[in-house]
C-alpha positions as CSV (number, residue, x, y, z in Angstrom):
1,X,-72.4,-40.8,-31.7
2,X,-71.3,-37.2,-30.1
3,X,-70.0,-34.8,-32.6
4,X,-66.9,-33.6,-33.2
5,X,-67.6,-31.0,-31.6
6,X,-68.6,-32.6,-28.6
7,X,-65.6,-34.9,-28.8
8,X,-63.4,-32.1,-28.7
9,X,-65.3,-29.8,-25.9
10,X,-65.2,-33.0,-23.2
11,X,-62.1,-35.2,-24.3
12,X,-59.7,-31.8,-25.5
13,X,-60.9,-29.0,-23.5
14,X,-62.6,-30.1,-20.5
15,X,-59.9,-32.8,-20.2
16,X,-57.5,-29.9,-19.9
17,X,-55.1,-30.5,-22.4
18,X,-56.3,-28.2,-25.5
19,X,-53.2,-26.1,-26.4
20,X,-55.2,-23.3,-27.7
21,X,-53.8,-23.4,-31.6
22,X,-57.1,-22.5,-33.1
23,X,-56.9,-24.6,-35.9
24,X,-60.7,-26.2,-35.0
25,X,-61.9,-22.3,-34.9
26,X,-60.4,-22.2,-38.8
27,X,-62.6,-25.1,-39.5
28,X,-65.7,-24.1,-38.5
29,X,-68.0,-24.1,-41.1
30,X,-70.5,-22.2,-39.4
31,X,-68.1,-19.5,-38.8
32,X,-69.7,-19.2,-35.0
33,X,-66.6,-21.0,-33.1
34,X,-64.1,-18.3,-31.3
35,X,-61.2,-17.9,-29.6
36,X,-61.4,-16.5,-26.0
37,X,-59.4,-14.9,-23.5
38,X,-58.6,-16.9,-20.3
39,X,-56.1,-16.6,-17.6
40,X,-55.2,-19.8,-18.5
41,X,-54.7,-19.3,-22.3
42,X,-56.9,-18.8,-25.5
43,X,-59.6,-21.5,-25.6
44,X,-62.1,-22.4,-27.9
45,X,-65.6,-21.6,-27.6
46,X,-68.3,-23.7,-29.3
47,X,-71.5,-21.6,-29.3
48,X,-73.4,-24.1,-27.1
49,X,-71.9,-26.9,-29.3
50,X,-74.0,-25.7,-32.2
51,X,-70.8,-25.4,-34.9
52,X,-69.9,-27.1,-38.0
53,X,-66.9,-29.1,-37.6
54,X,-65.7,-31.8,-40.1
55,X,-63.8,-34.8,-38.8
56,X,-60.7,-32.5,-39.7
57,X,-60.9,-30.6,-37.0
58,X,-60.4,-34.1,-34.5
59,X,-58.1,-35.5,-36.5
60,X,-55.2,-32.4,-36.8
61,X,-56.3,-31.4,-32.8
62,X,-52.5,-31.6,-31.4
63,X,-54.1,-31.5,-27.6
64,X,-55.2,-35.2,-27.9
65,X,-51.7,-35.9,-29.8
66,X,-50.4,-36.5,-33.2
67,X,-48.4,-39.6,-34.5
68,X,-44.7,-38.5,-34.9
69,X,-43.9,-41.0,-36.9
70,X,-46.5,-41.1,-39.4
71,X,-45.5,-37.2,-39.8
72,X,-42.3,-37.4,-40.4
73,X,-42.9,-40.2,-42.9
74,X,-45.7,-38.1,-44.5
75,X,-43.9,-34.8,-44.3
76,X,-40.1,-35.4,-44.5
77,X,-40.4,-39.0,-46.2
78,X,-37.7,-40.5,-44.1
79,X,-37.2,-40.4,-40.0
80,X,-34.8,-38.6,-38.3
81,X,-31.3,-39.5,-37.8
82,X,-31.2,-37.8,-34.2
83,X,-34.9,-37.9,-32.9
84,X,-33.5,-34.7,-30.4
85,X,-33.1,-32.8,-33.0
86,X,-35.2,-34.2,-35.7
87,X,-34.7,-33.7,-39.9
88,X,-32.6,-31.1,-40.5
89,X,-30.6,-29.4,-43.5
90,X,-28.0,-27.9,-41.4
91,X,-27.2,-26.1,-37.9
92,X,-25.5,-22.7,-37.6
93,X,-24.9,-20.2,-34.9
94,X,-24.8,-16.5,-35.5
95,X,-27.1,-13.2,-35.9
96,X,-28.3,-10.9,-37.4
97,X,-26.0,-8.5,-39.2
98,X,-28.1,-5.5,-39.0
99,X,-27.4,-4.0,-34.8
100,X,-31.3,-3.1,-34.7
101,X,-32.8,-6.4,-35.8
102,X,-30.1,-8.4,-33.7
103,X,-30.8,-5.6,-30.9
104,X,-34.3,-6.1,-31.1
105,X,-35.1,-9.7,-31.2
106,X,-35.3,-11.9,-28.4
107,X,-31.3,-13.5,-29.6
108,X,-30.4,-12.8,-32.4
109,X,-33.2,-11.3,-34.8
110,X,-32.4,-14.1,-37.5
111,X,-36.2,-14.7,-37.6
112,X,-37.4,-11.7,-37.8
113,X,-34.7,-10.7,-40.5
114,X,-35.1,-13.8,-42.7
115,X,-39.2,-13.2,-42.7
116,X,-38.0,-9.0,-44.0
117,X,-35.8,-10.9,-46.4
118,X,-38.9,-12.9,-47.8
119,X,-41.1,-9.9,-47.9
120,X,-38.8,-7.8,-49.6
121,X,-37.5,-10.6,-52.2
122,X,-41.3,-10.9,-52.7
123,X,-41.5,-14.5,-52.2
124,X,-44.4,-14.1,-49.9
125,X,-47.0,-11.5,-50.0
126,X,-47.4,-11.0,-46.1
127,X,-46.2,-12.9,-42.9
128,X,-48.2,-14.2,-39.9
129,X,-46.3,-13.3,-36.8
130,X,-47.6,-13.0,-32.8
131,X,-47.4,-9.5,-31.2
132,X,-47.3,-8.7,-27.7
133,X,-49.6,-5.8,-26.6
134,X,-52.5,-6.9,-28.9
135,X,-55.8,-5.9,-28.3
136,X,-54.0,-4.6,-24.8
137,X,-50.9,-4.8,-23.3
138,X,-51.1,-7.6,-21.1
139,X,-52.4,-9.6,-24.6
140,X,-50.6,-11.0,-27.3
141,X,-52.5,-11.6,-30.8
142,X,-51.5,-13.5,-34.4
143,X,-51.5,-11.0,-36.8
144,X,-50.8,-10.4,-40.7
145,X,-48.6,-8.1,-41.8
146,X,-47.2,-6.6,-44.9
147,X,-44.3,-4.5,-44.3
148,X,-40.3,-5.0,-42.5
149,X,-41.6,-2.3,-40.3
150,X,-44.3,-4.3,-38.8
151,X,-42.3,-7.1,-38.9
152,X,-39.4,-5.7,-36.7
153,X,-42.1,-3.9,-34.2
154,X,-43.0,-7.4,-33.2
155,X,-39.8,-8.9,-32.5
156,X,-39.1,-10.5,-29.5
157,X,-40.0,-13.5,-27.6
158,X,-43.6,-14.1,-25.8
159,X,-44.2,-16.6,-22.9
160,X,-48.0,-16.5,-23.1
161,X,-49.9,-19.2,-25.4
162,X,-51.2,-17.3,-28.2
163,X,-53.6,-19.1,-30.9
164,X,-52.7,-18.4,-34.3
165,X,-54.1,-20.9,-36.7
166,X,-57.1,-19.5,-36.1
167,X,-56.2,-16.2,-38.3
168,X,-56.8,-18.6,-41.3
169,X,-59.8,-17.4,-42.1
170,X,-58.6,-14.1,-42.8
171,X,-56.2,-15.3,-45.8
172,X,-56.6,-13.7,-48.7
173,X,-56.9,-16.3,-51.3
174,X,-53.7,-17.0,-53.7
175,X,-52.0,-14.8,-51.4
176,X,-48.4,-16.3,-50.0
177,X,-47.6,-16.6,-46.6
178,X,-45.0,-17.2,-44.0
179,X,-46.0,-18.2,-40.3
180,X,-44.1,-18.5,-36.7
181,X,-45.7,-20.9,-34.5
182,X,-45.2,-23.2,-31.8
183,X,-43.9,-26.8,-31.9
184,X,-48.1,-28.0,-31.9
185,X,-49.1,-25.6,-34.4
186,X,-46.5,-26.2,-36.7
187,X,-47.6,-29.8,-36.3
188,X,-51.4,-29.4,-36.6
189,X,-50.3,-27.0,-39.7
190,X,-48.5,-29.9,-41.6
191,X,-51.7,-32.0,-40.7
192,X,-53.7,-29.3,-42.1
193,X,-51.7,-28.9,-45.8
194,X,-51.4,-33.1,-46.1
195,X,-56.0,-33.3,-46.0
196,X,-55.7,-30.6,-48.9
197,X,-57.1,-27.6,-46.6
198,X,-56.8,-24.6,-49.0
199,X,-55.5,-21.7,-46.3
200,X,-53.0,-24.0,-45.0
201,X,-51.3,-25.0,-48.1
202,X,-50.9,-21.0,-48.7
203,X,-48.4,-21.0,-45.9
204,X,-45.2,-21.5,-48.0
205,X,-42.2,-21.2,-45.3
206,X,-42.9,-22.2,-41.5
207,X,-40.8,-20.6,-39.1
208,X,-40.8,-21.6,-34.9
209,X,-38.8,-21.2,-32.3
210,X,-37.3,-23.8,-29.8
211,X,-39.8,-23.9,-27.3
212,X,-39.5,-25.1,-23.5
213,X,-41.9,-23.8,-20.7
214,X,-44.6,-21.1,-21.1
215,X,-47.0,-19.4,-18.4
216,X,-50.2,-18.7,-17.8
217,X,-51.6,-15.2,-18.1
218,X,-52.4,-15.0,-14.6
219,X,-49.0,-15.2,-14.0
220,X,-48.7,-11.6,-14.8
221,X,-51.6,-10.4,-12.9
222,X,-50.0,-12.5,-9.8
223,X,-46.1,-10.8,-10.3
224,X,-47.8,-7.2,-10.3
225,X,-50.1,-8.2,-7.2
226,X,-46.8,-9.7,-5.2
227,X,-44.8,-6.2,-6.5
228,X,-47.6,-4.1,-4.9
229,X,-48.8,-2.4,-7.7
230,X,-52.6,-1.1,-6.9
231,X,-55.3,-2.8,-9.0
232,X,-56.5,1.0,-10.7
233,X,-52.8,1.2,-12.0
234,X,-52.9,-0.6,-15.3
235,X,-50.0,-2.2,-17.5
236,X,-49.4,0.0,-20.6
237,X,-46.7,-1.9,-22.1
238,X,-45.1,-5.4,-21.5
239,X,-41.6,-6.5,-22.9
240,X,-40.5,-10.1,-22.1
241,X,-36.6,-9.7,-23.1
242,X,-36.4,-6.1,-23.0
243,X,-32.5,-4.7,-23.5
244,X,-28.8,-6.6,-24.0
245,X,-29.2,-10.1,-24.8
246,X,-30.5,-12.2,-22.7
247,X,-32.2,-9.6,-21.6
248,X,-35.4,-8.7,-18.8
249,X,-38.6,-8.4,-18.5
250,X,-39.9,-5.0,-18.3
251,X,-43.3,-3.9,-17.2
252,X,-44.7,-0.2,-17.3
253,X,-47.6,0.9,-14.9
254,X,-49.7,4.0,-16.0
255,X,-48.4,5.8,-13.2
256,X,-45.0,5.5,-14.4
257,X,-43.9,2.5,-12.3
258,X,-41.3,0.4,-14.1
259,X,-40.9,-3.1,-13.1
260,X,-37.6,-5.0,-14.2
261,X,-37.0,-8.4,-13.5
262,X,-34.0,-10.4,-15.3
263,X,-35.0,-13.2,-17.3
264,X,-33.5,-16.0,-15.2
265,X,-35.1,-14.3,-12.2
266,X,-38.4,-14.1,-13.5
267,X,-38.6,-17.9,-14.0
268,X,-39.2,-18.2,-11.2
269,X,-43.0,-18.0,-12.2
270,X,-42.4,-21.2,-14.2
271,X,-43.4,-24.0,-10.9
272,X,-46.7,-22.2,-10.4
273,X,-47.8,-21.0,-13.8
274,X,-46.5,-23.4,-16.3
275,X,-49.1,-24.7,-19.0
276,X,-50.3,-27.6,-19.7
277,X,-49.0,-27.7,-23.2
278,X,-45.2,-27.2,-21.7
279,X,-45.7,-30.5,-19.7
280,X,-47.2,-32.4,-22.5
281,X,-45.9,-31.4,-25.6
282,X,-42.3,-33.6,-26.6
283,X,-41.2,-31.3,-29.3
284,X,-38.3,-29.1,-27.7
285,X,-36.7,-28.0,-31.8
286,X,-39.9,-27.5,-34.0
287,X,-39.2,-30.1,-35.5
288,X,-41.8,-29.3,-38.1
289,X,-40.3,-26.3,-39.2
290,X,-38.3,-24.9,-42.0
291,X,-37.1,-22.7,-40.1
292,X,-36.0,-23.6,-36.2
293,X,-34.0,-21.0,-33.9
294,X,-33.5,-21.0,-30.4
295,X,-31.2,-19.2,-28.1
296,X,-27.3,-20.5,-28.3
297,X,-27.0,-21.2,-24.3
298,X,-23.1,-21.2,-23.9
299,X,-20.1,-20.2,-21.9
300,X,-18.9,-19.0,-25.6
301,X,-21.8,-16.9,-26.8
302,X,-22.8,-15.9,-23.0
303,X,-18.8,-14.4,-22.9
304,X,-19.4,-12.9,-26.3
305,X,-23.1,-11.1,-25.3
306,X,-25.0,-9.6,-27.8
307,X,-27.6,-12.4,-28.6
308,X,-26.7,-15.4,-30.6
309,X,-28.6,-18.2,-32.4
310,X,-28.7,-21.5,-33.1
311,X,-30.4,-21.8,-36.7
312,X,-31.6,-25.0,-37.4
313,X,-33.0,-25.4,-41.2
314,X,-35.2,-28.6,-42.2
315,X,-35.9,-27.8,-45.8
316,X,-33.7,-27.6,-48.8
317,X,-35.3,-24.5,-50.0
318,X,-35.4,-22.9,-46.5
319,X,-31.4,-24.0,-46.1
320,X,-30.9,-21.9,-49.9
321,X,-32.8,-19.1,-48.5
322,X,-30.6,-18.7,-45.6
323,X,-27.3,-19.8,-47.6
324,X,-28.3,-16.9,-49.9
325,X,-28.7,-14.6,-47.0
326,X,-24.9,-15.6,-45.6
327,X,-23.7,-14.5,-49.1
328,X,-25.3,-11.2,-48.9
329,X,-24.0,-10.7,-45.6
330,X,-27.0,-9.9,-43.8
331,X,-26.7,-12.8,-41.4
332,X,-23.2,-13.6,-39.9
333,X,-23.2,-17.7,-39.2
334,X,-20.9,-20.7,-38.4
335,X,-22.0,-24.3,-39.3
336,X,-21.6,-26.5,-36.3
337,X,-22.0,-29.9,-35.6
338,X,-24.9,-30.3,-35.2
339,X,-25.4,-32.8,-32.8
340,X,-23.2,-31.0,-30.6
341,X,-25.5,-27.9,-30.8
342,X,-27.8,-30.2,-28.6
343,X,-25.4,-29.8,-25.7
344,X,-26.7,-26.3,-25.1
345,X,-30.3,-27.5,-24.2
346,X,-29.7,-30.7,-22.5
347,X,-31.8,-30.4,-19.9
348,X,-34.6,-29.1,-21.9
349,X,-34.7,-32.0,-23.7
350,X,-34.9,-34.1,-21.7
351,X,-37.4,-32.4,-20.0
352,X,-39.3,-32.8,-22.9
353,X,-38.9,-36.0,-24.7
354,X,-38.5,-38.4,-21.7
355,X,-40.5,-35.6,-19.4
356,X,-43.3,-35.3,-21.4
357,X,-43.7,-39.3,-22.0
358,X,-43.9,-39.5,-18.3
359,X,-46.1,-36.9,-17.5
360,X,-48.5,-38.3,-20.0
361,X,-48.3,-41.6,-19.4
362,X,-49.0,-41.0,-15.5
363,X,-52.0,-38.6,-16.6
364,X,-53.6,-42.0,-18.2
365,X,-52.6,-44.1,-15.3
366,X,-54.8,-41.6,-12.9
367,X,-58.0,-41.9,-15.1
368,X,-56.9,-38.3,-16.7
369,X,-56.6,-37.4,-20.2
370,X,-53.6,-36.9,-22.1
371,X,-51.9,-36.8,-25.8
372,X,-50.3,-39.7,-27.2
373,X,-47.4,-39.0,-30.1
374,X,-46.9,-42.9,-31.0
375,X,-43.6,-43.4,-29.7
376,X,-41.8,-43.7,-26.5
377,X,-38.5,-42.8,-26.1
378,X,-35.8,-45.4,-24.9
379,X,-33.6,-45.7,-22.8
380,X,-35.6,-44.7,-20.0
381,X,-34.1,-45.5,-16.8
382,X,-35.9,-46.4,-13.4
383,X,-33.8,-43.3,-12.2
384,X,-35.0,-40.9,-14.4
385,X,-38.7,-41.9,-13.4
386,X,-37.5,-40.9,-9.8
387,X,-36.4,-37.6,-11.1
388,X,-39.4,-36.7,-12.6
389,X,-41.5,-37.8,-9.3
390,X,-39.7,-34.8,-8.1
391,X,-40.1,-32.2,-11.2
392,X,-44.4,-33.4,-11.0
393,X,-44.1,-32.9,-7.1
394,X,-42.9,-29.9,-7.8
395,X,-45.4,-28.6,-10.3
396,X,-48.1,-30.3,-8.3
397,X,-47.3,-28.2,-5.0
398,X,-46.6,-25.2,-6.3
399,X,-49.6,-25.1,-8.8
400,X,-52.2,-25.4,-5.9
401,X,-54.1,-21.7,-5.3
402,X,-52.3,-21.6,-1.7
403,X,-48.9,-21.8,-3.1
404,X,-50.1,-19.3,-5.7
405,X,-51.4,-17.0,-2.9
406,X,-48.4,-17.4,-0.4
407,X,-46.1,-16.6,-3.5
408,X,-47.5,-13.1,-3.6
409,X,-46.5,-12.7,-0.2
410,X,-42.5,-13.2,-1.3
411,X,-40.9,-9.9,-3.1
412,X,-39.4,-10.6,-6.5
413,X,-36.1,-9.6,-5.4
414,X,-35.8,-12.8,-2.9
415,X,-37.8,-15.1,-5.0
416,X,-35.3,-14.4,-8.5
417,X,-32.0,-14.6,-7.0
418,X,-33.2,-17.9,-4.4
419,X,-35.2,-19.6,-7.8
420,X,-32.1,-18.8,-9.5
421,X,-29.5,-20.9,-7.0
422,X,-32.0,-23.6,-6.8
423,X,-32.9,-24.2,-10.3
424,X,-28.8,-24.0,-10.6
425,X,-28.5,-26.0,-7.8
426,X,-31.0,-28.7,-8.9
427,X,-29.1,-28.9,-12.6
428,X,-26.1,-30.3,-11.2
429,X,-27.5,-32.5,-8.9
430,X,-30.0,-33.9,-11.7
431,X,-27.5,-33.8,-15.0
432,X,-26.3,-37.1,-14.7
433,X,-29.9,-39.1,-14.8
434,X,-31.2,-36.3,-17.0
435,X,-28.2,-36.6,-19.5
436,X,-27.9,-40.4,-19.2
437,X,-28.8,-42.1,-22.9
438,X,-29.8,-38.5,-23.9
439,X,-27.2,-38.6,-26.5
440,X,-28.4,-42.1,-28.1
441,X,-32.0,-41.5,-27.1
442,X,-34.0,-43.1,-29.8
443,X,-38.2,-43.3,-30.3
444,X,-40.1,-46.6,-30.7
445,X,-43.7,-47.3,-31.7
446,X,-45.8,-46.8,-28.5
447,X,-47.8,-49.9,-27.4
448,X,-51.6,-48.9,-26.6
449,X,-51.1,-50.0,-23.2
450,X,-48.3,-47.7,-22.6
């Protein structure tokens, strides 16, 4: 009978659908198991299979899938009323009311903040956040930190995989934390505290952010080689929403070349360098969160400018946390409905929880691997299967190394403004299949032939 490590080296990595978390890395034993470096992401390396896994490590894996209804059950005690938006406390907009943290986060610094206001209330003794520039500037690193300082210095969104359950064994024991972390790490993390594993239950708040697409690394080594910039002239620093909300990406060479590219033109990156992870994954909110926040995409909030949020707590400790905060004025909020909050991310979604259930269930039918999350989401129309033969097509095409290589060929400023109009373009053409039953969209158990 293969190991677990075995199991997870050919049916998790190999297979091509690790997400890179790290949470096996945390469990070796042996302590010989590492994160590494690749342009596709941080993978796990095994030592020639030679590390000491327990069956943990398989069974809280979120690359070959996790139950979402056994989690909620386990973890909230009840399902969700909407399953777009999952358990929830209550759903705000708003910011920040402190210019530098709003300034400096990605929307509207209301992570970054609350995770100050924890420190500094002492109800955790550091925080776990992801920094971009870490070991090197094209790099970005889970770290733990212990002052607002550090906390604010890493602010701002990253569109690179990072690993950061794998900074576990660096806890200090009976130390408190607070974590931010992706939609799969949040759920391998509840997996984690519910089989009793010591670091995890000393995360005491979990904060993520809405999470659609992410790229590659070597999507930054392609932009640079399409913007002509010499191989000796290296990247010292890399901003992903640099300036006014919603910001740009901003890239500085070491011969003082600065590259800008706003952030709806540099998506245009997404087609050829999107992750795995982004196609499988069918948790758009974090839904395992105490703490969810994503960007509030709207006419309003666009007209207003100045980044706003759509805050999304899940706990009833997390929701008195932030209730205190709105008392002591240092976040400015409106409740909303919250159902109508979904409004803003339609598209994304749908791109996820009837997207991904595709993707993956045409991965099996071609002999491939792929995660299964236990439910399938209904309706699901004929018509929106077409639709998605043309998002895969897409992805498909554009992911081959000749579309990679011809891409280099086209100069940012042609390829962000046309990606722009299309992906507009390709919004209003698609919103009525994409939204169709989106509002009522409910989950069911997922048959094993599915």
């Amino acid at each position: 009978m293969p190991t677990v490590c075995e199991r997870l080296q050919n049916d998790v990595i190999e297979a091509g659908i690790c997400t890179g978390c790290g949470a096996c890395v945390a469990l070796d034993q042996s302590c010989k198991a590492v994160m590494r470096d690749t342009p596709w992401g941080p993978c796990p390396s095994f030592e020639t299979l030679s590390c000491d896994l327990p069956d943990l490590a398989w069974e809280t894996c979120p690359g070959k899938g996790y139950d979402f209804i056994k989690l909620y059950n386990t973890h909230y005690g009840h399902l969700p009323e909407n399953w777009l938006l999952g358990c929830f406390q209550k759903v705000r907009t708003g910011y920040s009311s402190i210019p530098e943290i709003r300034r400096g986060g990605a929307s509207g610094g209301v992570i970054s903040h609350t995770l100050v206001y924890l420190l500094e209330n002492k109800l955790i003794d550091a925080a776990i956040i992801v920094q971009q520039g870490t070991p090197e500037p094209l790099l970005a690193r889970a770290k733990i930190v212990r002052t607002s300082r550090e906390i604010l210095d890493a602010a701002q969104s990253i569109y690179i995989p990072v690993s950061t359950l794998d900074i576990f064994r660096a806890l200090t024991p009976g130390e408190r934390y607070a974590i931010t972390c992706l939609p799969d790490q949040a759920a391998a993390l509840r997996l984690l505290q519910q089989n009793d594993y010591e670091p995890a239950k000393q995360i005491k708040y979990v904060f993520g952010p809405y999470t659609g697409t992410a790229l590659y690394p070597a999507a930054i080594e392609s932009y640079l080689r399409g913007c002509g910039v010499k191989p000796d002239d290296k990247v010292v620093s890399l901003k992903w929403r640099a300036g006014e909300w919603p910001g740009y990406m901003e890239i500085r060479m070491a011969s003082g070349r600065v590259l800008q590219s706003k952030k709806v033109y540099y998506n245009f990156l997404i087609p050829f360098f999107i992750t795995r992870n982004s196609l499988q994954n069918m948790d758009f909110t974090n839904e395992f969160c105490d703490l969810s926040v994503g960007d509030a995409w709207s006419p309003r909030f666009e007209k207003l400018g100045g980044g706003y949020s759509v805050i999304t707590t899940r706990s009833a400790e997390m929701e008195s946390i932030i209730s205190a905060m709105e008392k002591a004025s240092l976040l400015v909020m409106t409740e909303e409905d919250p159902f109508k909050t979904l409004e803003m991310h339609g598209h994304m979604l749908d791109f996820k929880k009837r997207g991904g259930y595709i993707r993956n269930r045409w991965r099996r039918a071609f002999g491939k691997k792929a995660p299964r999350y236990g439910v399938r989401p209904v309706p699901l129309p004929v018509s929106r299967y077409l639709v998605e033969v043309v998002i895969s097509s897409i992805f498909l095409v554009c992911g081959t190394r000749l579309a990679r290589k011809m891409l280099e060929c086209l100069p940012e400023s042609f390829m962000g403004p046309m990606f722009d109009k299309l992906r507009l373009t390709w919004k209003r053409f698609s919103k009525p299949v994409k939204r169709k039953g989106l509002g009522t969209l409910l989950m069911e158990q997922e048959s094993v032939n599915d």
